[in-house]
C-alpha positions in Angstrom: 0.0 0.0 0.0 1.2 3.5 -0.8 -0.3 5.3 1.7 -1.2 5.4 5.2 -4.9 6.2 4.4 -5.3 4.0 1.9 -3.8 1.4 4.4 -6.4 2.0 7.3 -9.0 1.8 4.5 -8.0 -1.7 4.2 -8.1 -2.4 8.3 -11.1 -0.8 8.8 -12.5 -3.7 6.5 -10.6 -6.2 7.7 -12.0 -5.4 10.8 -15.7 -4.9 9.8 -15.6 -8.9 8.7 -14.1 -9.7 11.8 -17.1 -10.8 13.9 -17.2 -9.1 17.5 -17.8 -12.6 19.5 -15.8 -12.9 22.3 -14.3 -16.1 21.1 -10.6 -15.9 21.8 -9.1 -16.1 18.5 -11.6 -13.1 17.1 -10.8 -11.2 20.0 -7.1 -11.8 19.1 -7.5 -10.6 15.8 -10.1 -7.6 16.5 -7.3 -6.1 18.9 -4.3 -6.4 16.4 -6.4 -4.9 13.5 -7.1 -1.8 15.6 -3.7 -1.4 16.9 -2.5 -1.6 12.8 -5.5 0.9 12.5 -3.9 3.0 15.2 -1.0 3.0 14.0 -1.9 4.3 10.3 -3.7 7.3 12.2 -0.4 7.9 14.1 1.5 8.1 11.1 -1.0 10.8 10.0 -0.7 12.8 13.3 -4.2 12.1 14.0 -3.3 11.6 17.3 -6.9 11.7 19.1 -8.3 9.5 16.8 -5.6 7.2 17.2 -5.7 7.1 21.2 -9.0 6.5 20.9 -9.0 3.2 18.7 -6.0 2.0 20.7 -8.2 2.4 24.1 -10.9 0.0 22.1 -8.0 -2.4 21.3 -6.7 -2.6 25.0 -10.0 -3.0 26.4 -9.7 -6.3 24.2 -6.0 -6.9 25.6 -5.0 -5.3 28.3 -1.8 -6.9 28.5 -0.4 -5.3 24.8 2.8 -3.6 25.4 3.1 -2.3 21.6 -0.3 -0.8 21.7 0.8 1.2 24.9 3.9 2.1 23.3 1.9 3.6 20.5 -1.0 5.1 22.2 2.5 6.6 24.4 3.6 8.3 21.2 0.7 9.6 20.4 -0.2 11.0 24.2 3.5 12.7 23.2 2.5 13.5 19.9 -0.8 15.8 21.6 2.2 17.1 24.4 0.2 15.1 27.0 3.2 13.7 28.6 1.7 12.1 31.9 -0.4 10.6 29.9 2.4 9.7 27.8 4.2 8.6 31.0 1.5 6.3 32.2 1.5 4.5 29.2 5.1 3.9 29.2 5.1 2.3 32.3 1.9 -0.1 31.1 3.9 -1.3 28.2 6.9 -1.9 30.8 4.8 -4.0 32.8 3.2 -6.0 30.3 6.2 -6.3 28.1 7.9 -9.6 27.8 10.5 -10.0 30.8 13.2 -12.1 28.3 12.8 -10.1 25.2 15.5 -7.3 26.3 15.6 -5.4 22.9 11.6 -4.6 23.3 12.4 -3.2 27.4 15.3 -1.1 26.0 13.3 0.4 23.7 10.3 0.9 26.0 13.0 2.3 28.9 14.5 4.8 25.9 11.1 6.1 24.8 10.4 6.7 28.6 13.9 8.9 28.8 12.7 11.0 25.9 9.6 12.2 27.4 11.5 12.7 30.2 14.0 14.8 28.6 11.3 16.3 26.7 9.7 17.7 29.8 13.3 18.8 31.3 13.8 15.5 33.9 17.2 15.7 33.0 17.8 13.0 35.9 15.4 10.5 35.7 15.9 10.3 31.3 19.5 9.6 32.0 18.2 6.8 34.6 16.2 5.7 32.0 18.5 5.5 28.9 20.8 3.4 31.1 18.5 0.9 32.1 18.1 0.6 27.9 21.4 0.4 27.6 22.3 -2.2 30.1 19.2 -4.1 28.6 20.5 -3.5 25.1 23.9 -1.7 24.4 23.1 -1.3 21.2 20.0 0.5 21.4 20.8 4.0 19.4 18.0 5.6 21.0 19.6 5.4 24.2 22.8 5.9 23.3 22.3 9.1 21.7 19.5 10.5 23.7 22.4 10.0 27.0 25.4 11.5 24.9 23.2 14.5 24.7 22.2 14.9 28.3 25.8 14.5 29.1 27.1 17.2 26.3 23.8 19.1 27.8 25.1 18.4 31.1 28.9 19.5 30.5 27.6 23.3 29.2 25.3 24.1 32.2 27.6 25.7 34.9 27.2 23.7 38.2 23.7 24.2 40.2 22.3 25.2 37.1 19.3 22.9 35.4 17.3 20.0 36.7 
């Protein structure tokens, strides 16, 4: 598909033959098909509308980490970075334990809306969890050479 619209014109049907039993498999599908749906209105800023078909999918799932990282960005995208924070930490919590790559990149989205809002502090916690979870996570490793460059350039006392 060529474009993002054309592409959640193509969910939004795939969705509409999905039937809305509860059976576990439909459910399954119903909850990915919004969060691809989500994510084609993220793409296209259209953050509100995404939030809201992201809260459908995780009242399906509660326990989808990708969905909360996306429904993060988008709280971010709107500058609603609580919200943005909360969602973080969902996606933490229901994120695979073993799959380290996925909690770096959860931990380095975290720092950014930290550093975002000026917690100089706790993003710098943050991107070194990522990095201990994955050292080769770029968002991490970037996002803390800044803080530190940041950090060299403010005279002492000064900043967060």
């Amino acid at each position: 598909l060529q474009s993002w619209g054309r592409a959640e014109g193509e969910y939004v049907r795939a969705l509409e033959l999905l039937p809305k039993s509860s059976v576990a498999n439909t459910t399954s599908q119903r909850q990915y098909v919004l969060y691809l749906i989500g994510r084609t209105r993220n793409e296209r800023k259209a953050y509100e509308k995404t939030i809201e078909i992201l809260n459908e999918a995780l009242e399906l799932r509660t326990d989808f980490a990708d969905a909360y990282r996306l429904l993060a960005a988008s709280y971010a995208g709107l500058e609603q970075w609580t919200a943005s924070e909360e969602a973080l930490k969902a996606a933490l919590k229901n994120a695979p334990k073993a799959d380290a790559v996925t909690l770096a990149n959860i931990h380095a989205q975290l720092a950014q809306v930290y550093e975002v809002q000026g917690r100089f502090h706790e993003a710098s916690a943050e991107y070194r969890i990522a990095l201990a979870k994955d050292p080769d996570n770029i968002a991490a490793k970037y996002g803390l050479q800044r803080l530190l460059v940041q950090e060299k350039r403010e005279p002492a006392g000064a900043g967060s």
